[in-house]
C-alpha positions as CSV (number, residue, x, y, z in Angstrom):
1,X,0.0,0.0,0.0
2,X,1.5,3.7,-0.7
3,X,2.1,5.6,2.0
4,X,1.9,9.6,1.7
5,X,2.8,12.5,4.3
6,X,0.5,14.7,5.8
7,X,1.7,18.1,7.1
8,X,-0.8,19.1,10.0
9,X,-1.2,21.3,12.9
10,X,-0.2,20.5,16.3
11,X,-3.1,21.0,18.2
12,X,-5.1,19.0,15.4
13,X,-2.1,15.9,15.8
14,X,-3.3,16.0,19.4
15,X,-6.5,15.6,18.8
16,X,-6.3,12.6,16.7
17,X,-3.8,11.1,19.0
18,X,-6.0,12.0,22.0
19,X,-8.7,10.1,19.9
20,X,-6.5,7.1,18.6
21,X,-7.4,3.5,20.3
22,X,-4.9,1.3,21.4
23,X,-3.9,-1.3,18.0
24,X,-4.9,2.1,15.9
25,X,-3.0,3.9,13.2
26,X,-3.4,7.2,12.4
27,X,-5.0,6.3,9.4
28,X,-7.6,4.5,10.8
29,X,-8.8,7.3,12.9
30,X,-8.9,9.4,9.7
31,X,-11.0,6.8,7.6
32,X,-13.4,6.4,10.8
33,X,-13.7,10.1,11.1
34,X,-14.3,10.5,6.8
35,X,-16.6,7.6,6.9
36,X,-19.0,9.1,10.0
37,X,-20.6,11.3,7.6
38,X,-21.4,13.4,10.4
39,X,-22.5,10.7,12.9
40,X,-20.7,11.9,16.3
41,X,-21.5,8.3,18.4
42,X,-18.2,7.1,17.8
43,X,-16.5,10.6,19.4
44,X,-18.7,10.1,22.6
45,X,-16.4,9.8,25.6
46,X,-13.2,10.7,23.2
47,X,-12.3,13.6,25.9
48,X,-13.1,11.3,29.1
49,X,-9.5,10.8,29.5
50,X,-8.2,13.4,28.0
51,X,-6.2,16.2,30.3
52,X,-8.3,18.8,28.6
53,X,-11.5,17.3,30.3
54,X,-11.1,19.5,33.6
55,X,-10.6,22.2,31.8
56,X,-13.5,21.8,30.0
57,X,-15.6,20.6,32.8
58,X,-14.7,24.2,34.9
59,X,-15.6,26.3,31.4
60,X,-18.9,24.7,31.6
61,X,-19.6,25.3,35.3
62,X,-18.2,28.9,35.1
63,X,-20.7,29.9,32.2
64,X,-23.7,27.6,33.4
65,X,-23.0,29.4,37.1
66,X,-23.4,32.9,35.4
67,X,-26.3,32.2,33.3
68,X,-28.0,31.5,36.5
69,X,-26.7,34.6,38.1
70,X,-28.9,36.5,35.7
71,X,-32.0,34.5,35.7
């Protein structure tokens, strides 16, 4: 099979290594992502581990805690 190289961002290679399975290649996240035609099932829980959870869990308290500041 040919092989080709991809020059990407950083932040995007950390998000498909973040979402990369154990026994994956790179390339298999890619074709799952190209094939799920905008089905997001197979991302649930992607972020569960990740170490940007937190900081996404405090964003989401922070703006949910205001919006109920103003009710």
């Amino acid at each position: 099979m040919a092989r080709k190289n991809l020059a990407i961002r950083e932040d995007v290679y950390r998000n498909l290594s973040e979402a990369k399975k154990e026994g994956e290649s790179f390339s298999d996240v890619i074709e799952k992502l190209l094939e799920g035609g905008g089905d997001l099932l197979p991302l649930w829980g992607v972020l569960s581990d990740s170490k940007h959870w937190a900081e996404i869990e405090a964003s989401t308290r922070e703006i949910r805690k205001g919006a109920v500041m103003r009710l």
